[in-house]
LOKE-38915 format. One record per residue (C-alpha): residue in one letter; x, y, z. Coordinates in steps of 0.001 Angstrom, whole numbers, padded with zeros to 6 digits, always signed. Example, Ala and Ser with C-alpha at 12.3 -4.5 7.8 and 13.67 -1.06 7.14 Angstrom:
LOKE-38915
A+012300-004500+007800;S+013670-001060+007140;
end
This chain:
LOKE-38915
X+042091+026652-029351;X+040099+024517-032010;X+039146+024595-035154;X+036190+022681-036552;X+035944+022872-040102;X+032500+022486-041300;X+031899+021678-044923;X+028645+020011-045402;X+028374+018793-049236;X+024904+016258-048871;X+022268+019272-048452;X+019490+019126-045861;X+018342+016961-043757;X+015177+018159-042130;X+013862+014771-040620;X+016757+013857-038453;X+017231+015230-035003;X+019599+018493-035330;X+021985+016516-032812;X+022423+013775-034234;X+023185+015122-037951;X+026261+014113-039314;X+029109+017400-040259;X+027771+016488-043799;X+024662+018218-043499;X+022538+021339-042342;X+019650+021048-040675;X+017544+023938-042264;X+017527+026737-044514;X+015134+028346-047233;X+015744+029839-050833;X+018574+027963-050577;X+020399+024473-053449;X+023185+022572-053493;X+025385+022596-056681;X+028951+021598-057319;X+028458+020114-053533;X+028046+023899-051904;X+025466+025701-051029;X+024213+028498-053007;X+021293+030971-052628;X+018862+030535-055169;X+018444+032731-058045;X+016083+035054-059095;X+012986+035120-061050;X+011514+037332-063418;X+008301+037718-065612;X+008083+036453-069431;X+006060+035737-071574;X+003722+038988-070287;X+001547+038731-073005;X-000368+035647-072024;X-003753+035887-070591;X-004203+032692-069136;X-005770+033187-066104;X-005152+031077-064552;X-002236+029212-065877;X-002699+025995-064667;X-000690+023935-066934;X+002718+024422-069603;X+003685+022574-072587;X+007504+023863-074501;X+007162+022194-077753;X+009553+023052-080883;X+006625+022633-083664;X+006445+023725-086877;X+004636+026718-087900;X+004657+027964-091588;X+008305+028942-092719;X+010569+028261-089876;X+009927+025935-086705;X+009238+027502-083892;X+009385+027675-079682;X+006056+027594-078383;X+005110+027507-075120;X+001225+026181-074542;X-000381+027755-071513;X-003174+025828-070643;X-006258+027540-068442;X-009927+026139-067563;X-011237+026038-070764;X-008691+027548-073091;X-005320+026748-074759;X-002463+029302-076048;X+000284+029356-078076;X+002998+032018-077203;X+006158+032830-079478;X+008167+035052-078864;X+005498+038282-078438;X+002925+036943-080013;X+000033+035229-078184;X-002459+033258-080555;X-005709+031375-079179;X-005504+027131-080348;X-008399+025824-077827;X-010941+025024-080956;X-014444+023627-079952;X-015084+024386-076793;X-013893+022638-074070;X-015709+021958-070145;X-013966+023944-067913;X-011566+022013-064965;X-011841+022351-061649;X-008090+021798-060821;X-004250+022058-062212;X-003953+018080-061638;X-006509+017695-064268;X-004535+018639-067408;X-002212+016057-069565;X-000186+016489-072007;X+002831+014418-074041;X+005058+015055-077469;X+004339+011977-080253;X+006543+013069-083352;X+006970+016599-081607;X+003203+016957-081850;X+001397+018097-078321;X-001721+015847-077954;X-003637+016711-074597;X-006602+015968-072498;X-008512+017654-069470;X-009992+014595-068526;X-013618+015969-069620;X-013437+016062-073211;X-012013+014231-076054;X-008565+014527-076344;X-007059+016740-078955;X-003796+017497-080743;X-002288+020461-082393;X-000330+020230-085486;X+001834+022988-084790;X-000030+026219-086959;X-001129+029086-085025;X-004252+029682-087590;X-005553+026578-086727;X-006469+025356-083639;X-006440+021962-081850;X-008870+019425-082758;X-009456+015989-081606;X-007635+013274-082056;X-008736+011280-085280;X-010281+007713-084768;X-010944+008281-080972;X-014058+006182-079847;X-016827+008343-079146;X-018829+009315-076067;X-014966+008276-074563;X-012777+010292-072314;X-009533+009475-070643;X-007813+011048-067582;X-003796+011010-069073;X-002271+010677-071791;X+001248+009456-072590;X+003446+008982-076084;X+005415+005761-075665;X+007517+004070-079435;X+004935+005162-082617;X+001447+005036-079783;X-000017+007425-077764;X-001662+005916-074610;X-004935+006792-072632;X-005508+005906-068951;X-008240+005188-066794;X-010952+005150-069601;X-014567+006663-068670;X-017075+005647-072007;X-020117+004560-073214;X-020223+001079-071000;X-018722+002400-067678;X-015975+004027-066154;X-012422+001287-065799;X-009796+003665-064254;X-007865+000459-064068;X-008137+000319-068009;X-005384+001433-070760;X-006276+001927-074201;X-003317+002668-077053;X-003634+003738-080512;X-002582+002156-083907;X+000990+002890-084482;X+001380+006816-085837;X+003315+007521-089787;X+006543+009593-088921;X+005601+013252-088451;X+001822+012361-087880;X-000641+011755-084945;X-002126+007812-084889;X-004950+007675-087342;X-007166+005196-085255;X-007699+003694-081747;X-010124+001224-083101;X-008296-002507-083119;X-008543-004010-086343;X-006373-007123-087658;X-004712-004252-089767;X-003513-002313-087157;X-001904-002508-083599;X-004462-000439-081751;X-005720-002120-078024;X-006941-002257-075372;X-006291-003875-071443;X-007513-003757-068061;X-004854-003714-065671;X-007448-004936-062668;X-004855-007313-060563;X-004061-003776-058255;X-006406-001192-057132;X-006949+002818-057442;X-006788+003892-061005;X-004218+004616-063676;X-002629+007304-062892;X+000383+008020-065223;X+002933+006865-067739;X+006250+007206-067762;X+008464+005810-070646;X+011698+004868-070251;X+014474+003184-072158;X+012433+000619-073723;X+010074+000251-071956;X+006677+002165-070801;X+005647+002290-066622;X+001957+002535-065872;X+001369+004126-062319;X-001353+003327-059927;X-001156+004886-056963;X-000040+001948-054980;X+001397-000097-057906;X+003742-000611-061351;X+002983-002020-064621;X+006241-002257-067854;X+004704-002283-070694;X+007343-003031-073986;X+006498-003677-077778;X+006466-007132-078958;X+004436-006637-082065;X+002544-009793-083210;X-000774-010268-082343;X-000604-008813-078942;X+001355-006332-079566;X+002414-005269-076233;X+003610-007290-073070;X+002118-005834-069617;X+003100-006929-066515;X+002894-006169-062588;X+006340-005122-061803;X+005325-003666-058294;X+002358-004177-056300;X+003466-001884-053123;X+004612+001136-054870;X+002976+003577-057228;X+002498+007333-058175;X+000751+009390-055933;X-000680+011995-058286;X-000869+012301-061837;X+002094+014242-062114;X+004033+013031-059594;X+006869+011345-061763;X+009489+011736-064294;X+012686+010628-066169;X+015851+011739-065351;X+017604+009862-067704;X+017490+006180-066771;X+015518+005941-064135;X+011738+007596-063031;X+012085+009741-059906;X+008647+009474-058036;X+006666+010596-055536;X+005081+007570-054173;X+002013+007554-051240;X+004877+007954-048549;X+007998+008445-049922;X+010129+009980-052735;X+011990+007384-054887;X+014228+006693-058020;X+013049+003838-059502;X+013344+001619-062897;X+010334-000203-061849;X+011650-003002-060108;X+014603-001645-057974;X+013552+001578-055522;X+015604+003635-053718;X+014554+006445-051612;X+016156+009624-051343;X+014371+011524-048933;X+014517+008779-046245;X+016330+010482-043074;X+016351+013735-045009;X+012916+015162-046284;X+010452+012656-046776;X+008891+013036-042856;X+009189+017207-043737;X+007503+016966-047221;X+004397+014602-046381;X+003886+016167-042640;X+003071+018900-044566;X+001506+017972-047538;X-002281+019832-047890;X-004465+016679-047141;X-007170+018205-049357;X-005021+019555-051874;X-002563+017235-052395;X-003345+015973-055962;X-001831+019687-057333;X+001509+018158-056205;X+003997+018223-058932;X+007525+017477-060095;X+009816+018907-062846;X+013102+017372-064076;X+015463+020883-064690;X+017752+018954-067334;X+020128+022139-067356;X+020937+022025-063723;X+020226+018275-063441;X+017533+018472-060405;X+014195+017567-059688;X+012004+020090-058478;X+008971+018691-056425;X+006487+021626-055835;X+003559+020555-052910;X+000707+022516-051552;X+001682+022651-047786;X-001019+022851-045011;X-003433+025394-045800;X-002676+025637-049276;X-004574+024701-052299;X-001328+025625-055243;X+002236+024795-054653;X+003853+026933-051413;X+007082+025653-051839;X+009815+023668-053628;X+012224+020919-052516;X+014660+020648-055219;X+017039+017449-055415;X+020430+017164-057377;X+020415+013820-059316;X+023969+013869-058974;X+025139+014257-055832;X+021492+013223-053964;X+021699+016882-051844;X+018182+018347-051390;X+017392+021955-051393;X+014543+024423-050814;X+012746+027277-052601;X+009344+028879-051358;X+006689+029538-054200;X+003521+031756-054525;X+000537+029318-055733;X+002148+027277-058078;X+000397+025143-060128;X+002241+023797-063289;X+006140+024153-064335;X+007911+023173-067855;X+011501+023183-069268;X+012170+024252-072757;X+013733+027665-074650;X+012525+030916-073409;X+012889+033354-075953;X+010224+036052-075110;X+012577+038909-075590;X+013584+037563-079124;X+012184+039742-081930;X+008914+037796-083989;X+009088+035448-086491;X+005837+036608-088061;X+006378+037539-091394;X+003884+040238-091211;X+005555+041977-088560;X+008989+041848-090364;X+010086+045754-090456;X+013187+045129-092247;X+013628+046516-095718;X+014327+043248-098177;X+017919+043868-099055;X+018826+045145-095822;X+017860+041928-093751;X+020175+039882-092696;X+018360+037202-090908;X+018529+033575-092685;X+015683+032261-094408;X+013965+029393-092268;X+016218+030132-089381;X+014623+029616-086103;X+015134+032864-083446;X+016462+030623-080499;X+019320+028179-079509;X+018668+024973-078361;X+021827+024703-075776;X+019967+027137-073565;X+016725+025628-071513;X+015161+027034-068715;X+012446+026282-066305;X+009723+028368-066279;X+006557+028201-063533;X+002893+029073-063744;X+000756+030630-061054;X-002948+030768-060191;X-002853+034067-062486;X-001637+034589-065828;X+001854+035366-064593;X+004562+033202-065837;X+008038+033204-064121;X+011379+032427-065204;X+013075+030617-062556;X+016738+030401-061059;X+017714+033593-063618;X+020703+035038-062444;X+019169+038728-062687;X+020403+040992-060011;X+016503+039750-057963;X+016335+040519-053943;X+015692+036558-052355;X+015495+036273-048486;X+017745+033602-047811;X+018885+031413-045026;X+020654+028429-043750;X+021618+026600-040756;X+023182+023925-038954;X+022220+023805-035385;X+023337+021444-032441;X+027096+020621-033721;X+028179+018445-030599;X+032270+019124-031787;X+032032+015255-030476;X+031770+015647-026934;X+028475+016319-026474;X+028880+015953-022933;X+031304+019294-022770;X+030477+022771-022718;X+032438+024531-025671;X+033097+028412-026040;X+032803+029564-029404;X+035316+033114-029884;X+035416+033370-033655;X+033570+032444-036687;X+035037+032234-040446;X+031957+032122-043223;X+033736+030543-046570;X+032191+032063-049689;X+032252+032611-053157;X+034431+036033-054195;X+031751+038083-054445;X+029060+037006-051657;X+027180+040712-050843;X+025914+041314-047774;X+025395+038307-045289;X+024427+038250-041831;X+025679+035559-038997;X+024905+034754-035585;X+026397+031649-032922;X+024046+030352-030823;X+024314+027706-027949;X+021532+025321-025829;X+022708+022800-023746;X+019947+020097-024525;X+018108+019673-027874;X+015308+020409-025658;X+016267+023905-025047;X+015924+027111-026619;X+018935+028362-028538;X+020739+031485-026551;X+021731+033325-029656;X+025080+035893-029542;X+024474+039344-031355;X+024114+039110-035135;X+027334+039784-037469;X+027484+041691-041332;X+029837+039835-043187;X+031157+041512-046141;X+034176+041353-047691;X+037300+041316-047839;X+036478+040190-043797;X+034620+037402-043599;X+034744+036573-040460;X+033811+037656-036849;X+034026+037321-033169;X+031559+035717-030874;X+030837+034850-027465;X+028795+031472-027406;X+028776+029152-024608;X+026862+025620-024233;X+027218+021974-025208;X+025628+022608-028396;X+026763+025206-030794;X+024245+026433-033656;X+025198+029317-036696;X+023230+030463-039114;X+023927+032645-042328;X+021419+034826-043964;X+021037+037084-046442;X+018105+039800-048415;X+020219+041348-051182;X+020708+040271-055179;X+023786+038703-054516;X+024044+035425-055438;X+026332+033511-052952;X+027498+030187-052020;X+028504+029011-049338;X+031900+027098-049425;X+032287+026431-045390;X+032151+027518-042103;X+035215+027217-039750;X+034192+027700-036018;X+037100+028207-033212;X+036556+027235-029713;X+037531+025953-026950;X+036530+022926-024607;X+035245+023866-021018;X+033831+021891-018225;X+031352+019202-017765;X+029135+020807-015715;
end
């Protein structure tokens, strides 16, 4: 009898033949992320935030602003033609003048200059809001009239706009930044002057247009979609250095990139990188990359979007797949180990990471039931903690969802590694029993062997197992050259998966 002890740590790898996946991998799953180097079934999700009426949400914003006594969590929710503030259960309307209604998620951009949210929709002027639910967003001051811009981006004391449609024509190859912004204050002009460090600059060497900006460190990448631009401070008359880092690689949607802390992880027009703009590395070759853009909505494709979950150090990359105008599903990669997991989504079109504290009780004064010498709360004391971040999601509705809660939620589940070869994959084997390694307290999992003898075959599958504990294992009759087993599970357990141990023994080679 054998034992083969299979403990794959490096997540999936989808592109790769099942057969000729190394031990460290399995070759499919859903609902399913690697952390601490195991698998684990994703976690739930719940509603917050149930007073906003955003419908649809198509874009999020977690900004800690200040708002009258105390500074407080908001989270923007950003529709067709309106903006909203939620804290905690209040829900206040910020849109001011009114704004042309967007056609798409993709459309909406927004950054954080001295905590401040500036925005655009890539239609109107863009605006900023200084952080007071009784009064609303307004443009920014100094911006050049009959002017709109597509993105926008914070980068040092600036804010920058890219691909620039005004008066004279439309240069999506053009960047335009503002004059240098007073601490706690939004710039106060984009008009150059020899008294300011406002400018301008047509980045026409590459094609396609601007798409986004990413800063990092010290310096500030421009995306095209097939090219790079650094842009870094050097004051003086010109006031910023640009130059083509990149003329192969770019960003293939507006937001389609973001820092993880030292370098930009990117979706490019065929791959999924980590870059710093001038060394790339991908990390979905031989793993995702063939899965993600065989699948990728053609027509929809611009609503594809990534989120950097600081907490849980991953990237979550949410595409449209075929068919599908909003995100259908997550691949989410951990920046540590480089493992790739999976989640499915309902029409997702935007995602942010900041406090959730929709359950906390209002910081509106006026709401304040307490009687004066009975309250305990401290004056200017903010309702929230800033160790705890989560990621929340917005839908094609005006549902928002907190993600990955650990909330006793039914997921469906599953994961599998077929075509283990035991190397010989020339000899039949005979699979007779079947340990599943979990966490202590796993719930209710289900397990089945299967065996083909070609990758061309189908998979002869042996009667499914429960697994619960304290047996967690379970015999099997499974005979062929190549041995599959899959673990699934539809309960609110959250499990991981710490290894499967198969025993066998080697037949013939007929």
């Amino acid at each position: 009898m054998k034992v083969l002890r299979l403990r794959p740590t490096s997540g999936f790898a989808f592109d790769t033949p099942a057969n000729e996946v190394s031990q460290d991998f399995f070759t499919g799953g859903t609902n399913v992320i690697f952390r601490d180097n195991f698998a684990q079934r994703i976690g739930g999700s719940r509603p917050v935030y149930t007073q906003n009426n955003v419908n649809p949400t198509w874009h999020l914003l977690n900004v800690r602003a200040p708002g009258g006594i105390t500074e407080s969590n908001f989270w923007l929710t950003f529709g067709t033609n309106v903006i909203k503030a939620l804290e905690t259960t209040n829900i206040s309307t910020i849109t001011g003048a009114a704004l042309t209604p967007v056609t798409s998620p993709w459309q909406w951009s927004t950054t954080l200059l001295n905590n401040i949210p500036c925005f655009t929709n890539g239609l109107d002027n863009p605006r900023y809001w200084a952080g007071d639910v009784g009064t609303p967003a307004t443009d920014l001051p100094g911006w050049p009239a009959g002017t709109i811009c597509k993105s926008i981006v914070a980068f040092k004391f600036h804010l920058f706009a890219l691909d620039i449609d005004g008066p004279i024509g439309h240069y999506e190859s053009q960047i335009t930044w503002s004059a240098a912004a007073a601490a706690g204050n939004v710039p106060a002009t984009w008009l150059a002057a020899a008294t300011n460090e406002a400018g301008s600059a047509i980045l026409a060497d590459t094609p396609s247009p601007c798409m986004c900006g990413v800063p990092l460190q010290d310096t500030l990448l421009v995306f095209k979609r097939s090219s790079t631009y650094a842009v870094n401070y050097i004051g003086g008359n010109s006031v910023f250095n640009i130059r083509l880092l990149d003329a192969d690689r770019g960003a293939l949607t507006r937001h389609a990139a973001v820092n993880v802390g030292g370098k930009v992880f990117i979706v490019t027009d065929g791959d999924v990188c980590l870059t710093d703009g001038v060394n790339w590395q991908s990390v979905a070759q031989g793993k995702v990359r063939d899965y993600l853009f065989g699948q990728l909505d053609q027509a929809s494709y611009e609503n594809l979007f990534v989120t950097h979950n600081r907490s849980k150090n991953e990237v979550w990359l949410f595409y449209p797949s075929t068919g599908n105008t909003y995100a259908s599903e997550a691949i989410v990669y951990n920046v540590a180990s480089g493992a790739w997991g999976i989640r499915t989504v309902t029409n997702g079109t935007c995602a942010d990471v900041g406090v959730v504290n929709d359950t906390a009780a209002s910081e509106a004064w006026d709401v304040d039931a307490q009687v004066w010498d009975a309250d305990l709360t401290a004056w200017n004391s903010a309702n929230f903690s800033l160790a705890v971040e989560r990621m929340i999601t917005g839908v094609n509705s005006a549902t928002l969802t907190l993600e990955d809660d650990s909330a006793a939620v039914s997921v469906a589940a599953t994961i599998f590694r077929h075509d283990l070869s035991m190397g010989a994959p020339e000899r039949f084997k005979f699979v007779k029993r079947v340990h599943i390694r979990t966490n202590d307290v796993p719930g209710t999992l289900f397990a089945r062997v299967g065996a083909r003898n070609s990758p061309s075959g189908a998979i002869v599958w042996d009667a499914e197992r429960t697994i619960t504990a304290p047996t967690p294992y379970f015999n099997t009759r499974a005979q062929g050259k190549l041995i599959s087993v899959e673990v699934r599970s539809a309960g609110t357990d959250i499990w991981k998966l710490t290894g499967v141990d198969l025993e066998y023994e080697d037949r013939g080679y007929i």
